[in-house]
N, CA and C of each residue as an Amber inpcrd file, in Angstrom:
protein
   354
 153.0120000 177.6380000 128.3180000 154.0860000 177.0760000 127.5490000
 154.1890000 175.6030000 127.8920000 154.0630000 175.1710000 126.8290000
 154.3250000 173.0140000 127.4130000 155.3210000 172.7890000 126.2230000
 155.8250000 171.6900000 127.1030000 157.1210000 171.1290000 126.7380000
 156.5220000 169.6490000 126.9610000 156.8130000 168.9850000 125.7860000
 156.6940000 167.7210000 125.8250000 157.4940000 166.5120000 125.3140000
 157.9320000 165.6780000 126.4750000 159.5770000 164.8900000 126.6050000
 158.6270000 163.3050000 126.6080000 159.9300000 162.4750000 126.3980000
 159.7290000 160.9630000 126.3320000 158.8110000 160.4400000 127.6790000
 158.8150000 161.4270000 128.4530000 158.4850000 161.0540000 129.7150000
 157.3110000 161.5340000 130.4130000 156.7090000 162.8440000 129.3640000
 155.1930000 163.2770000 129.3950000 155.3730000 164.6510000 128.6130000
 154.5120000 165.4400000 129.6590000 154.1500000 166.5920000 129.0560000
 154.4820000 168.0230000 130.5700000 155.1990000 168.5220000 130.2790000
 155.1950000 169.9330000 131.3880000 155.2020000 171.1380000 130.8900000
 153.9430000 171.8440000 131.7640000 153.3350000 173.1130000 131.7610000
 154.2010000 174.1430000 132.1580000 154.8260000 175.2610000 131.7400000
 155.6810000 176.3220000 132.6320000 154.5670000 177.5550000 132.4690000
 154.2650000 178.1190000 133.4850000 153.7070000 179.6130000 133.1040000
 154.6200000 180.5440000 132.9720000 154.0430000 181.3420000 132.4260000
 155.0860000 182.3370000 132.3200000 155.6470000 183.4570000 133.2220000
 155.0730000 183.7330000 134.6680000 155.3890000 183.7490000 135.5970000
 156.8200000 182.9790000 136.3640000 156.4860000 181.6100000 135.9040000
 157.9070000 180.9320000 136.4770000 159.3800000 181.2530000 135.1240000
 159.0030000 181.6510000 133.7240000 159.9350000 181.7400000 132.9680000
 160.4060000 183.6510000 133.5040000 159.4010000 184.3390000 134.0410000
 160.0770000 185.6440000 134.6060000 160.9850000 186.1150000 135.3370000
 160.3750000 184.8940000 136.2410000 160.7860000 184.8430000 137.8860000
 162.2490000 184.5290000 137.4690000 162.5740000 183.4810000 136.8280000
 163.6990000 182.8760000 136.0500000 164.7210000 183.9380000 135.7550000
 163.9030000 184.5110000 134.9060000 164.5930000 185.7210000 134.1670000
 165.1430000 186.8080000 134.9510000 164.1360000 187.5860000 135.9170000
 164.3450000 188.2410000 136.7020000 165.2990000 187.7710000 137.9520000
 165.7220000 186.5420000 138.2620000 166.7200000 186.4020000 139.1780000
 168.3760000 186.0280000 138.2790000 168.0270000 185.7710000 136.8740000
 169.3850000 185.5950000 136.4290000 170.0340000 187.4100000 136.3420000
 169.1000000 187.9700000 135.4250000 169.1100000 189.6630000 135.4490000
 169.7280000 190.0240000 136.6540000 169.6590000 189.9220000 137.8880000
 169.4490000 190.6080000 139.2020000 171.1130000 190.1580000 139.5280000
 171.6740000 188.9570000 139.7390000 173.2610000 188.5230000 139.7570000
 174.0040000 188.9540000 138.9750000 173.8550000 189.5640000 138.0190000
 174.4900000 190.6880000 137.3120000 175.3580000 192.1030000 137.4290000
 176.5720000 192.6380000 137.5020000 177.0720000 193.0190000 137.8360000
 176.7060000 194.3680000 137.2500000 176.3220000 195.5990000 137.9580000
 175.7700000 196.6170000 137.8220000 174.2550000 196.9170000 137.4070000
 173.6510000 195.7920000 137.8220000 172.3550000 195.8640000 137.7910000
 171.6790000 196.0770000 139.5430000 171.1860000 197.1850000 139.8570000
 170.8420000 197.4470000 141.0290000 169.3500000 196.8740000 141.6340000
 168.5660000 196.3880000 140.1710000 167.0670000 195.7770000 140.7300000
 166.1670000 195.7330000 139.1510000 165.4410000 195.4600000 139.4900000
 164.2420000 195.4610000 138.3950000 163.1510000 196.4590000 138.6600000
 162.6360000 196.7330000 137.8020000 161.4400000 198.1200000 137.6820000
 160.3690000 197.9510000 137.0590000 159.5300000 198.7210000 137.7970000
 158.5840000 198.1770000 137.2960000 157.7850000 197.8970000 135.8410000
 156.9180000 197.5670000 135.0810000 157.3450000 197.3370000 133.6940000
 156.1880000 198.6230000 133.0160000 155.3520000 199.2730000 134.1810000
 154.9010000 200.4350000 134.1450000 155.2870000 201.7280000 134.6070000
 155.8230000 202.4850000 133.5620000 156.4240000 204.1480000 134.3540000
 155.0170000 204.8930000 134.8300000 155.6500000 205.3310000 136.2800000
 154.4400000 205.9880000 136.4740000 154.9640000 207.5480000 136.5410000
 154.9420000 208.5180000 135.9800000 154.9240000 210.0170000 136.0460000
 156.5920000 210.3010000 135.5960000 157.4820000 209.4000000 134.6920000
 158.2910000 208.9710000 134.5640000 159.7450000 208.2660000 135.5350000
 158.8260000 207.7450000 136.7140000 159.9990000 207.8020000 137.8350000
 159.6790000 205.6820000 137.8410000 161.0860000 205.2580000 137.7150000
 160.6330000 204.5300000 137.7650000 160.4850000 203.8030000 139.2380000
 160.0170000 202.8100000 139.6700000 159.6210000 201.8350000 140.9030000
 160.3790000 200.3480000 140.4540000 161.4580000 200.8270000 141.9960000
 162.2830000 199.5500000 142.4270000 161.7200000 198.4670000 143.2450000
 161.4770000 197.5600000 142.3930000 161.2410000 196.0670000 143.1980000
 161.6460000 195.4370000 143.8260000 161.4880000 194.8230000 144.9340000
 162.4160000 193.7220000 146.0170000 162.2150000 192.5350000 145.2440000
 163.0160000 191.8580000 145.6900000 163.2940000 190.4040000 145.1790000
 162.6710000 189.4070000 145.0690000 160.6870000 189.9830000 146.3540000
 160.1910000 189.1980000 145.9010000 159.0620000 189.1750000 144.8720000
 159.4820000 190.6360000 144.0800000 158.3320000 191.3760000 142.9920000
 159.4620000 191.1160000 141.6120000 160.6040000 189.8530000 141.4710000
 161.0910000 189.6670000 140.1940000 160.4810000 190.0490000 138.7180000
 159.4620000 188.8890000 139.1480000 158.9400000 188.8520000 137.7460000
 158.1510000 189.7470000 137.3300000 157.5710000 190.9770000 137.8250000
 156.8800000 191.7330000 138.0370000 157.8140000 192.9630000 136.8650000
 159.1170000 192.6610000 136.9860000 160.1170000 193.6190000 135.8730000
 160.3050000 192.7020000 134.8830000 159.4320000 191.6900000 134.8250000
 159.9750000 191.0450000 133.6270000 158.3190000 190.7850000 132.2800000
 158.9120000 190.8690000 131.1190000 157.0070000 190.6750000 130.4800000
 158.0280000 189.4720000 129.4560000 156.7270000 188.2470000 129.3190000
 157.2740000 187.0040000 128.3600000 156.4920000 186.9490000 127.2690000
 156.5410000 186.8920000 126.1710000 156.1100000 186.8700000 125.2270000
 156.0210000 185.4130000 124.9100000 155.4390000 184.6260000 124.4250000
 155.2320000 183.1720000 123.7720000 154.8420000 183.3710000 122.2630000
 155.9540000 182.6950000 121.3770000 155.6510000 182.2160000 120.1080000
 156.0600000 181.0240000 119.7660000 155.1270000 180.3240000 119.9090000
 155.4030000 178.7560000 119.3370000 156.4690000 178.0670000 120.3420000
 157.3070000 177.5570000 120.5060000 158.2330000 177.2530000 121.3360000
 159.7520000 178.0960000 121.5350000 159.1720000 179.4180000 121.1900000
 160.3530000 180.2790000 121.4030000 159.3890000 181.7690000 122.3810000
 160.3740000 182.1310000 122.8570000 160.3990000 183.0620000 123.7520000
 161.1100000 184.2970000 123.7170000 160.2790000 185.8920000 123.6210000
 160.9670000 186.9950000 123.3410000 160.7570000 187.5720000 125.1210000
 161.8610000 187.6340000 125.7800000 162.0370000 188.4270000 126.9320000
 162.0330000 189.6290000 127.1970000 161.2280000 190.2700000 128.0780000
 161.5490000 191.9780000 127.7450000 161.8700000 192.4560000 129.4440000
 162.8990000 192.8910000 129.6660000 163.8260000 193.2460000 130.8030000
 163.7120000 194.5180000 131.4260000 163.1700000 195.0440000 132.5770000
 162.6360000 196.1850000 132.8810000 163.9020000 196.3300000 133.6700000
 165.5390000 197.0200000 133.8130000 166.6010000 197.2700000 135.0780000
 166.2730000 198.4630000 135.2240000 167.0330000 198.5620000 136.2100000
 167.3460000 199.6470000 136.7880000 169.4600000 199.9220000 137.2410000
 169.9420000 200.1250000 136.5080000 171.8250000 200.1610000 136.7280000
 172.0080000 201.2150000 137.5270000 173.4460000 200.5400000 138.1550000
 174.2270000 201.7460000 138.9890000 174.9590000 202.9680000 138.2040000
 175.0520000 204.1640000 138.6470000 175.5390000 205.2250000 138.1170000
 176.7190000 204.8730000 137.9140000 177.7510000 205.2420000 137.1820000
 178.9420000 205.0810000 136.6750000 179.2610000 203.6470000 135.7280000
 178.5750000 202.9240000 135.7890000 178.2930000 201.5470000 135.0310000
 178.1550000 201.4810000 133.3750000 178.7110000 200.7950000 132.6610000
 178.8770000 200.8790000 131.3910000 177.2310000 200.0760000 130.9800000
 176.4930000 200.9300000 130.2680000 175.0600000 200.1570000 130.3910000
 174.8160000 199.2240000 129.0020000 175.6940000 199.6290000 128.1500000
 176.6630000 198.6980000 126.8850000 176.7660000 197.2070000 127.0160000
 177.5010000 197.4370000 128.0250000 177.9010000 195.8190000 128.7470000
 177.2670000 194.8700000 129.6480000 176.5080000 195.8470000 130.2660000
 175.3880000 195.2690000 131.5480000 174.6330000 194.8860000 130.8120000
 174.0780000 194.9020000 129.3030000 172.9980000 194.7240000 129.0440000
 173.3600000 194.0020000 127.9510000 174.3550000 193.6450000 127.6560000
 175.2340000 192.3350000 126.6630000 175.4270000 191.1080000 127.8880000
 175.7600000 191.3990000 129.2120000 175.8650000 190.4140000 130.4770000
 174.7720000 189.9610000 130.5170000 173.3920000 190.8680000 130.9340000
 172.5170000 190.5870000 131.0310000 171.8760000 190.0300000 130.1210000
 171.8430000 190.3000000 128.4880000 170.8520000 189.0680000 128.0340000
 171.8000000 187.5900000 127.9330000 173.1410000 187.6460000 127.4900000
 173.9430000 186.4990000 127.8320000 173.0310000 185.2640000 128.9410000
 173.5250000 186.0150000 130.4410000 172.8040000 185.2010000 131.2160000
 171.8690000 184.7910000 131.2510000 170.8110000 185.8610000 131.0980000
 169.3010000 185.5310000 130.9780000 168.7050000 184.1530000 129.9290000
 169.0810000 184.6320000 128.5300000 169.1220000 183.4620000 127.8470000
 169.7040000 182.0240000 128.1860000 171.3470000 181.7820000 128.4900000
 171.6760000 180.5990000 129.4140000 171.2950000 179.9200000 130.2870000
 170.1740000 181.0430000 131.3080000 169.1470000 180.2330000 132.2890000
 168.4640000 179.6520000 131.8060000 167.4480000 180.7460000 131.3140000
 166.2720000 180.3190000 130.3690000 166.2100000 179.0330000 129.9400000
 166.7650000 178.9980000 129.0490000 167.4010000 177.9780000 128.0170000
 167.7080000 176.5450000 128.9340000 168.6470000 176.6140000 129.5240000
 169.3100000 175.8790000 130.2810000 168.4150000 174.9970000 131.4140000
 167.3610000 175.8330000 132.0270000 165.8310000 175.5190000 133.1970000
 164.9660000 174.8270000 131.9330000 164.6380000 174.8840000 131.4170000
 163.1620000 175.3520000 130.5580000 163.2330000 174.6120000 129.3940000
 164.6400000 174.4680000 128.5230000 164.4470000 173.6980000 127.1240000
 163.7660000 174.7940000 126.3400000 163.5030000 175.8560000 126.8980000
 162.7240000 176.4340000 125.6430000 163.7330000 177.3930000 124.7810000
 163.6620000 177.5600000 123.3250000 164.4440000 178.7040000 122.7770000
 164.1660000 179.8870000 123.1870000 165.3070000 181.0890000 123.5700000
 164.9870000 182.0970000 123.1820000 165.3650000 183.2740000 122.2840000
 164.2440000 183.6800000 121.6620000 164.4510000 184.0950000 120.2780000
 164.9690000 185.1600000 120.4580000 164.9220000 186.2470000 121.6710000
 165.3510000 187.3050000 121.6780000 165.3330000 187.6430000 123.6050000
 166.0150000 188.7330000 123.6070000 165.9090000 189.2230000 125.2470000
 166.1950000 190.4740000 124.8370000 165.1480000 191.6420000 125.3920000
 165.0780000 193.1580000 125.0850000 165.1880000 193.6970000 126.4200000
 166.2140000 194.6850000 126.5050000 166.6590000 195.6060000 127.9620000
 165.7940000 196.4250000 127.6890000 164.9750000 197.0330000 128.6760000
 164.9430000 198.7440000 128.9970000 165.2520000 198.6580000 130.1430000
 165.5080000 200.0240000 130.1760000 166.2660000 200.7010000 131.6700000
 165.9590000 201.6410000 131.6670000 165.0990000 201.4110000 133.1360000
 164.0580000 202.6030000 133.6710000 164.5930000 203.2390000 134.3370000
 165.8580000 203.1380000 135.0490000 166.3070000 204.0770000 135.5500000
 168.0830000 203.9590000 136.2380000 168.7060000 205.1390000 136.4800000
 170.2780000 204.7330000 136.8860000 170.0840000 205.0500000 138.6520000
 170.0690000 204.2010000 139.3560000 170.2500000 204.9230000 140.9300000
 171.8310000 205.2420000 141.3640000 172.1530000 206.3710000 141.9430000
 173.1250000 207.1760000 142.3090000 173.5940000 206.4240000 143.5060000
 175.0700000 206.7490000 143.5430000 175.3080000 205.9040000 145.0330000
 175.1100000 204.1500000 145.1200000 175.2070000 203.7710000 144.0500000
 175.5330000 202.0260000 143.5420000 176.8180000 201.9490000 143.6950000
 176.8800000 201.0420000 145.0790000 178.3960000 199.8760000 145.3890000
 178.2270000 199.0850000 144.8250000 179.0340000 198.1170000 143.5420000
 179.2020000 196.9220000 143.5680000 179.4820000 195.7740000 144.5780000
């Protein structure tokens, strides 16, 4: 992805627009982690913080950007709202780091873990 300003030209991979993504996602209130963006035997796999982007896949079209969001929410959590919070934020980073549009941000949620304190 390049972005090009009065002042040159900058490269973002899309790795750093994940990583992005995946730490705005993660400050989110009833979001317990990111997962992985492959189910394996349908269970999904919780990532540490330093496997972000790893729950996140970026799509590039032209200078817009479709996000696709791998969570994982706490049990009792309205997943309605977590996932109206969550693209909110996500996009505002995005956007906000990057200059780039984004055209869309897509939740799945691989899984609810039991026993989530806010």
């Amino acid at each position: 992805m390049e972005r090009v300003t009065e002042l040159g030209r900058i490269t973002l991979s899309g790795e750093v627009v994940a990583t992005l993504a995946g730490m705005a996602a993660t400050e989110c209130y009833g979001i317990v982690g990111m997962a992985s963006t492959r189910l394996k035997d349908g269970i999904a796999e919780l990532l540490g913080r330093e496997n972000l982007a790893r729950g996140v896949e970026v799509h590039v079209d032209g200078n817009e950007l479709e996000i696709h969001l791998y969570i994982v929410v706490g049990y009792g959590t309205r997943i309605s709202e977590i996932a109206r919070n969550v693209t909110e934020k996500v996009r505002y980073v995005v956007e906000s780091m990057t200059g780039l549009k984004v055209r869309a941000v897509r939740i799945h949620v691989q899984g609810v873990k039991v026993g989530y304190q806010p």
